[in-house]
C-alpha positions as CSV (number, residue, x, y, z in Angstrom):
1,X,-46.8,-24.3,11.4
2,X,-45.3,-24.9,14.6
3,X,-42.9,-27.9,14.1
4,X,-42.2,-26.4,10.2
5,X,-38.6,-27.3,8.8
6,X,-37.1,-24.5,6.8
7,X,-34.7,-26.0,3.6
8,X,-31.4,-23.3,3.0
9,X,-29.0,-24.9,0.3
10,X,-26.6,-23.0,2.7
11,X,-25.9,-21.7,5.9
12,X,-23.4,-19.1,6.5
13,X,-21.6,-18.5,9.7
14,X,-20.4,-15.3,9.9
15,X,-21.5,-11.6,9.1
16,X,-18.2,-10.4,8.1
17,X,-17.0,-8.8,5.1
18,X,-16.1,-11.8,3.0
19,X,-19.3,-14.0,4.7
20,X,-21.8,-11.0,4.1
21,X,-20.6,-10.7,0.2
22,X,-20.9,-14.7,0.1
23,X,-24.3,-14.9,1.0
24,X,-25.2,-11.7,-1.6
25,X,-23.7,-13.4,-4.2
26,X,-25.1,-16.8,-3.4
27,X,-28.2,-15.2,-3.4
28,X,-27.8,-13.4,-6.7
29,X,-27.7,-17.5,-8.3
30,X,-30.7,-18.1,-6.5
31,X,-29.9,-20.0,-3.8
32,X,-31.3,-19.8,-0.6
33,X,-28.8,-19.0,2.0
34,X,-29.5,-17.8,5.6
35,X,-26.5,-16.2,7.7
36,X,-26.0,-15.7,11.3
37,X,-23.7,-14.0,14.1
38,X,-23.1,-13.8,17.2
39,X,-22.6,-10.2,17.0
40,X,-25.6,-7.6,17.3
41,X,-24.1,-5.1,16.0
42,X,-21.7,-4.0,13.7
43,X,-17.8,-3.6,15.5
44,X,-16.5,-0.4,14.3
45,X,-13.4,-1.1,12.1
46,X,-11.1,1.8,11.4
47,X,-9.0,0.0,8.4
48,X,-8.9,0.3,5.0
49,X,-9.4,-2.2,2.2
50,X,-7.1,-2.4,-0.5
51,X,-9.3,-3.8,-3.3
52,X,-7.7,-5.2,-6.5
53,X,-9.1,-4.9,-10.4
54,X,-10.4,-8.5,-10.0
55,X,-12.5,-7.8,-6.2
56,X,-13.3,-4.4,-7.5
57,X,-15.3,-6.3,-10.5
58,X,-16.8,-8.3,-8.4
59,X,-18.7,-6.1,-6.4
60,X,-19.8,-3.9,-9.1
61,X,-21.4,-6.6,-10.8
62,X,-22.5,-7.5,-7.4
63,X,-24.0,-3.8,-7.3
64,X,-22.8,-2.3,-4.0
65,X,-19.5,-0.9,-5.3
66,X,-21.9,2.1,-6.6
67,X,-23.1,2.5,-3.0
68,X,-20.2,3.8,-1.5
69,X,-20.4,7.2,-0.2
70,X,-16.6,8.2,0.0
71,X,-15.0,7.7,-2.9
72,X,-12.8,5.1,-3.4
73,X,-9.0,6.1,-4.2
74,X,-7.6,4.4,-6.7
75,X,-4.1,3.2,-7.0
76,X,-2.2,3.9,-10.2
77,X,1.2,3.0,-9.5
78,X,3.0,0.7,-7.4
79,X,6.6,1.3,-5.8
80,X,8.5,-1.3,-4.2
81,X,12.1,-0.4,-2.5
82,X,14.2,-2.1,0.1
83,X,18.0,-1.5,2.2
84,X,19.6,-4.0,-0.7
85,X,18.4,-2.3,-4.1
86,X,19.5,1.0,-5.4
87,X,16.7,1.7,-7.5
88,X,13.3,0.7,-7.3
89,X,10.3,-1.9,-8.9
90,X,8.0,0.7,-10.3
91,X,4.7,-1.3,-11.2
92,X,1.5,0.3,-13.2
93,X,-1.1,-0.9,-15.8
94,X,-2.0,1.5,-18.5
95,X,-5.6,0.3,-19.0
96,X,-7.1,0.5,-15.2
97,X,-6.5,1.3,-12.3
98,X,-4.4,-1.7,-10.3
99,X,-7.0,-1.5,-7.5
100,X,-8.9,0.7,-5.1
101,X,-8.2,1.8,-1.2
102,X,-11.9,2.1,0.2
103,X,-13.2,1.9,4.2
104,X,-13.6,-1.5,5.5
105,X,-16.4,-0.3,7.9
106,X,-18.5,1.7,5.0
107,X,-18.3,-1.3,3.2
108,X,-19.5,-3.9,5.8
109,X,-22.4,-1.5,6.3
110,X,-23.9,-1.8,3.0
111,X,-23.5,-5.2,2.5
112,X,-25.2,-5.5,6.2
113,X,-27.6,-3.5,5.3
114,X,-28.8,-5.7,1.7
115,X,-28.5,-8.8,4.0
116,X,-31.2,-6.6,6.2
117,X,-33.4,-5.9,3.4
118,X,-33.3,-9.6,1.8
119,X,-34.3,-10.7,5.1
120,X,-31.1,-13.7,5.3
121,X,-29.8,-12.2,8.7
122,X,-29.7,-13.0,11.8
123,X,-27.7,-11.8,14.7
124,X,-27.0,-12.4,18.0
125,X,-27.1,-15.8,17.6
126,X,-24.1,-17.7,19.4
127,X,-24.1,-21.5,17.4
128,X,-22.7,-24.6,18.8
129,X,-20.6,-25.6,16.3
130,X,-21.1,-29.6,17.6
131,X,-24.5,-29.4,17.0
132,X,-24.7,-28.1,12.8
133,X,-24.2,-30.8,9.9
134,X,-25.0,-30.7,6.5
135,X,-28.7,-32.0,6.4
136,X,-29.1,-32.5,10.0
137,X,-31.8,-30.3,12.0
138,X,-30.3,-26.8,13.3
139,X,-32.0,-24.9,16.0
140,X,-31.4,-21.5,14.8
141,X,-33.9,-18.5,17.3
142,X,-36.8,-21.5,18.2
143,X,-36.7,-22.5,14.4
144,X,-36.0,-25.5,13.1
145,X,-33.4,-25.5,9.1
146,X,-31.9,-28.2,7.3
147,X,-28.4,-27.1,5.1
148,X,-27.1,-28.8,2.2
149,X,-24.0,-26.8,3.2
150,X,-22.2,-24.9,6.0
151,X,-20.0,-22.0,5.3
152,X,-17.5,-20.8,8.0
153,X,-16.5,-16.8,7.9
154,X,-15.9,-16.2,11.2
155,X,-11.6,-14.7,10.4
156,X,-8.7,-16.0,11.8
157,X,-10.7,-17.5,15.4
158,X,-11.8,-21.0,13.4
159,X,-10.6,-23.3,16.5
160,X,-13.6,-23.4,18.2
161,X,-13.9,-27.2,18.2
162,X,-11.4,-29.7,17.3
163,X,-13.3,-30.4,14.0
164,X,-12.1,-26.9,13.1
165,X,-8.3,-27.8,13.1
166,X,-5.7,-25.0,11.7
167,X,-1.8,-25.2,10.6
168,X,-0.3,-22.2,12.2
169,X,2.9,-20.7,11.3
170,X,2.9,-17.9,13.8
171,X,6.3,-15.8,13.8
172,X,5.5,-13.6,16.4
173,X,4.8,-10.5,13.8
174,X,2.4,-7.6,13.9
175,X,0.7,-5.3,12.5
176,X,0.6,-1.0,13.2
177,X,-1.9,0.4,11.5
178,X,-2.9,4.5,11.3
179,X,-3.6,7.3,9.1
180,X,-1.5,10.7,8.3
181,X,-2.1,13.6,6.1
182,X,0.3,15.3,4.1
183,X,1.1,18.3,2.6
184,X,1.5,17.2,-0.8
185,X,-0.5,15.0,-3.1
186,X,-0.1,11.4,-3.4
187,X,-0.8,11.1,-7.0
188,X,-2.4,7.9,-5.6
189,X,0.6,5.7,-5.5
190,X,1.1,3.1,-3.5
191,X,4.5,2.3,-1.5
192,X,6.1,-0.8,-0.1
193,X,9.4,-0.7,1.1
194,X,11.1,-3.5,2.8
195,X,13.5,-1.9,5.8
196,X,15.7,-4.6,8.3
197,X,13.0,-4.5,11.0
198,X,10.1,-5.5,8.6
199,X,8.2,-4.0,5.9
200,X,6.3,-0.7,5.6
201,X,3.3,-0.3,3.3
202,X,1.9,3.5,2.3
203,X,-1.3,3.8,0.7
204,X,-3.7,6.5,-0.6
205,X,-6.2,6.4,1.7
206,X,-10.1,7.5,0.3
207,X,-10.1,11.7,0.9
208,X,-11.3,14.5,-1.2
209,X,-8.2,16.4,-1.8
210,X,-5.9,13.1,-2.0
211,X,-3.7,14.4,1.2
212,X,-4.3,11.5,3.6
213,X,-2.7,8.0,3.4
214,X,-2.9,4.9,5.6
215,X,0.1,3.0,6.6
216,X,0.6,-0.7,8.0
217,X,4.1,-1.5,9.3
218,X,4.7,-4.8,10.2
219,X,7.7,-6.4,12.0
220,X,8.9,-9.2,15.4
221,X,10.3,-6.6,17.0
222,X,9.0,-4.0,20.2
223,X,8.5,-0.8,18.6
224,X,7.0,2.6,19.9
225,X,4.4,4.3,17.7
226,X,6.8,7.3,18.1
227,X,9.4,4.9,16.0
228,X,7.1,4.6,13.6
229,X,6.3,7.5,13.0
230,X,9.9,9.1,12.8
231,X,10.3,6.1,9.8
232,X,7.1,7.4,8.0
233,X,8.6,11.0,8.2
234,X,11.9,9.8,7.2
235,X,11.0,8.2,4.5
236,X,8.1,10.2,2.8
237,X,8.5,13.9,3.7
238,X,10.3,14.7,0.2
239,X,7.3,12.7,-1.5
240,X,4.4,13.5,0.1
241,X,5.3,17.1,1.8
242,X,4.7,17.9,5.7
243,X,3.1,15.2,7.5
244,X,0.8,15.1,10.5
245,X,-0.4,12.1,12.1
246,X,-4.0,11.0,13.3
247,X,-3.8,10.1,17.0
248,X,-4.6,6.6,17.2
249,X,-2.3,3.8,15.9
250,X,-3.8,0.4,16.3
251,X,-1.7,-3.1,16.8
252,X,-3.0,-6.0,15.3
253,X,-1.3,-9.6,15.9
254,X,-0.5,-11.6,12.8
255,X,-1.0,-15.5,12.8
256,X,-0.6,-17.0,9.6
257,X,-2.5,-20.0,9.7
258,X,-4.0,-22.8,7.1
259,X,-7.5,-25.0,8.1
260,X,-7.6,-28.7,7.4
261,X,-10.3,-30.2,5.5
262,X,-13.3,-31.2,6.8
263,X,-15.9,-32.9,5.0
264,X,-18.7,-30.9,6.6
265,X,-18.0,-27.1,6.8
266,X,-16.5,-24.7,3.5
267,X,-14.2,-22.3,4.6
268,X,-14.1,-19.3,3.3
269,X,-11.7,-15.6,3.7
270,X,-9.5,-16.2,7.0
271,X,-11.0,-19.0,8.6
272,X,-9.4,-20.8,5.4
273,X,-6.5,-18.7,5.8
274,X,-4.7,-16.0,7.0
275,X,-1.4,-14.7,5.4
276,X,1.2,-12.3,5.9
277,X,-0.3,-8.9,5.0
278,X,3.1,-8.0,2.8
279,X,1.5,-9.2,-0.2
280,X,-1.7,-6.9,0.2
281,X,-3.9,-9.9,-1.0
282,X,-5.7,-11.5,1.9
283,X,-9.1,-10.0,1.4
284,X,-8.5,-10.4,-2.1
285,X,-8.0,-14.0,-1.7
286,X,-11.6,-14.6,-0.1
287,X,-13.3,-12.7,-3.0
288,X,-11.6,-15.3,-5.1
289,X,-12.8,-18.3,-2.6
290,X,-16.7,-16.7,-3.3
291,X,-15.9,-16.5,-6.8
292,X,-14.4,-20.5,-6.7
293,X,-18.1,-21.3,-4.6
294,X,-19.9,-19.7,-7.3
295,X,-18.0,-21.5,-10.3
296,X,-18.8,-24.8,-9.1
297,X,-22.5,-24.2,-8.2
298,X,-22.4,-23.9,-12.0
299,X,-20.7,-27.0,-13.0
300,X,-21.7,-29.4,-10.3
301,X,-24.9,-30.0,-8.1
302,X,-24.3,-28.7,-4.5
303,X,-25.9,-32.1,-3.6
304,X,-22.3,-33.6,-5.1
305,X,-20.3,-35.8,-2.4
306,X,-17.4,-34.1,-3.8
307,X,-18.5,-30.6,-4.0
308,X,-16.5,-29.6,-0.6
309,X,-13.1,-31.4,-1.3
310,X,-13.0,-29.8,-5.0
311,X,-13.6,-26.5,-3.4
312,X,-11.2,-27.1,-1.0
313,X,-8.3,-28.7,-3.1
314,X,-8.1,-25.4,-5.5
315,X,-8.1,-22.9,-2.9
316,X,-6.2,-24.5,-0.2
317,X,-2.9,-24.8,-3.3
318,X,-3.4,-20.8,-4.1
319,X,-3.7,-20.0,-0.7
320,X,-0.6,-22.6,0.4
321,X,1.3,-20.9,-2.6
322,X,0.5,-17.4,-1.2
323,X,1.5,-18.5,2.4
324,X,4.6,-19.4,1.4
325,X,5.9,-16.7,-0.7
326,X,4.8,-13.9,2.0
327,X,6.8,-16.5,4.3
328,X,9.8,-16.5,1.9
329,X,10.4,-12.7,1.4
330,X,9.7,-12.1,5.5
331,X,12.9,-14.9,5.5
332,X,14.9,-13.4,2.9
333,X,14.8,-9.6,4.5
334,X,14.8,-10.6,8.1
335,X,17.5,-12.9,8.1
336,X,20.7,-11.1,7.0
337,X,22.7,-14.0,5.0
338,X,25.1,-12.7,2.2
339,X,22.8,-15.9,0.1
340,X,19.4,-13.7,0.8
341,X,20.7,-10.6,-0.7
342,X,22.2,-12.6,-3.7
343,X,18.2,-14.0,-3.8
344,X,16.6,-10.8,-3.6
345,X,18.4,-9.1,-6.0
346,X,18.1,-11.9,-8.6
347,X,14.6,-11.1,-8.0
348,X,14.4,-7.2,-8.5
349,X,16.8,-8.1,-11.8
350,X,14.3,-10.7,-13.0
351,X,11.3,-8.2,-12.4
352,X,13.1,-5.5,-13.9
353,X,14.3,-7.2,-16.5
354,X,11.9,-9.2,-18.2
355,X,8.8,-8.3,-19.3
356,X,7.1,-12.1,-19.0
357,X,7.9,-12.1,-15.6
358,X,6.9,-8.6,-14.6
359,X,3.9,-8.6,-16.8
360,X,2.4,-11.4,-14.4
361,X,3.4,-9.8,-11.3
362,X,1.1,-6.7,-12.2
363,X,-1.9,-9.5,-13.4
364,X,-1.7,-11.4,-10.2
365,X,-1.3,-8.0,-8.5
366,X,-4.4,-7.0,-9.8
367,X,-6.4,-10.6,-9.5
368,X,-6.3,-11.2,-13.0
369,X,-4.4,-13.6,-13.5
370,X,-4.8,-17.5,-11.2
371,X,-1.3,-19.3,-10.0
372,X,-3.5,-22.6,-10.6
């Protein structure tokens, strides 16, 4: 029928990781969801995912965990070090593993591929984002939909109209991101270690013989990937043996940001918000905006006038709380004050000390436990 109106309970905007696994598991609860970007094709991604216990669930129950074909390293312990601390915070959970490293590209290809073969994809489709409302007539390809809701996934690029209206908190920080491979094994550990110029993250990067590792070094200063590389070496050539590094290093810019509500879009993964990557829980944090969405299709009617500001009230706190604390340690290590160092190692004491207290860090580490 020519002039047919096709009903979605929602449209998602957005192929991405975090949209893509949205719309799978809106679709799992049976509703009808349709999803769309502008994008024909996949963009190659060469970064790794670290997954926690709690994401990890998620997509196994999900079913596409099981469909990875390299498999995923697991990380088993957790070692945090900085310039102030003599020893270190040694983190690990004796019943499972505290999460999983895994390719972000393998990943976005499955998930792709089951939008593909549930037939709720569409690409190359560039939306104006003045002209979709909840319940309002969308021209999507010469077709004509109605959505009870709009979901945004589009990352950290949400100002596209002034309906779509961020907090930033930019610090002029980025992101190096590369690969090595090592002598030794890396007994898949995973290192943090907070230096004066910013903080350096090593982890055990998916390989058969576990002797590659990714790394992501973050700081406001000009560096040369040759710097960068002599601080790996420095710091890892007694644990992890001879090192030799993959050629390519790539630079991302990080913008911390928080979106405003709005009455007509959900946001969802980075175009809610984006955070400072020292915590290693920003893709973790938009599994737990899905897993929010689905909780409260169960307990209220997506039809519900408050629906969208509930949604947006509980994940807006975690992700403010989040924000902040990466914000707070980036202060604390960057800014030399004898009060920072007193700060800092009240911390390591605390999380050394008592078992409350550290016994949370691990949960929340792992998604397991909520901070609201």
């Amino acid at each position: 029928m020519k002039n047919k109106i096709h009903k979605c309970d929602f449209l998602i905007v957005g192929a991405g990781l975090i949209g893509s696994i949205a719309a799978l598991a809106l679709h799992k609860n049976n509703f009808k969801v349709l999803v769309i970007d502008k994008e024909k094709k996949i963009i190659p991604d060469k970064r790794t995912l670290a997954v926690n216990a709690n994401s990890r669930e998620f997509l196994i129950n999900l079913g596409i965990w099981g469909k990875l074909k390299t498999k995923p390293q697991s990380i088993e312990k957790i070692i945090i070090s900085d310039y102030i601390n003599h020893k270190p915070l040694i983190f690990e959970n004796n019943s499972e593993a505290m999460g999983n490293v895994i390719f972000n590209y393998e990943m976005v290809q499955i998930v792709r591929a089951k939008l593909k073969e549930l037939s709720i994809l569409k690409t190359d489709i560039n939306i104006n984002f003045n002209n979709i409302q909840p319940n309002k007539i969308t021209f999507i390809d010469k077709n004509s939909y109605k959505f009870k809701k709009i979901i945004i996934s589009i990352g950290k690029n949400n100002n596209l109209n002034p309906s779509h209206r961020s907090i930033k908190f930019d610090q002029g920080h980025n992101s190096f991101v590369g690969f090595f491979n090592h002598y030794k094994n890396h007994q898949n550990f995973a290192y943090e270690i907070f230096n004066p110029d910013g903080p350096l993250a090593i982890l055990p990067s998916p390989s058969k013989y576990k002797n590659k590792s990714t790394f992501i070094y973050t700081t406001k200063k000009k560096i040369s990937p040759n710097k960068i590389k002599l601080l790996i070496k420095k710091k890892f050539e007694k644990s992890h043996g001879q090192i030799n590094f993959e050629k390519s290093i790539y630079k991302f810019p990080i913008k911390p940001n928080l979106t405003k509500d709005n009455k007509d879009f959900i946001y969802i993964g980075d175009s809610l918000k984006s955070i400072h990557p020292v915590a290693g829980q920003g893709w973790n944090l938009g599994i737990k905006d899905i897993q929010k969405l689905i909780k409260l299709s169960k307990n209220y009617s997506i039809d519900d006038k408050i629906f969208n500001s509930i949604y947006y009230s509980n994940r807006i706190l975690e992700s403010s709380i989040y924000l902040g604390f990466t914000s707070l340690l980036n202060f604390l290590y960057e800014n030399k004050f004898p009060i920072n160092n007193k700060v800092i190692k009240l911390g390591y004491f605390g999380l050394r000390s008592l078992k409350p207290l550290r016994d949370f860090f691990i949960k929340q580490a792992m998604g397991r436990s909520n901070l609201i």
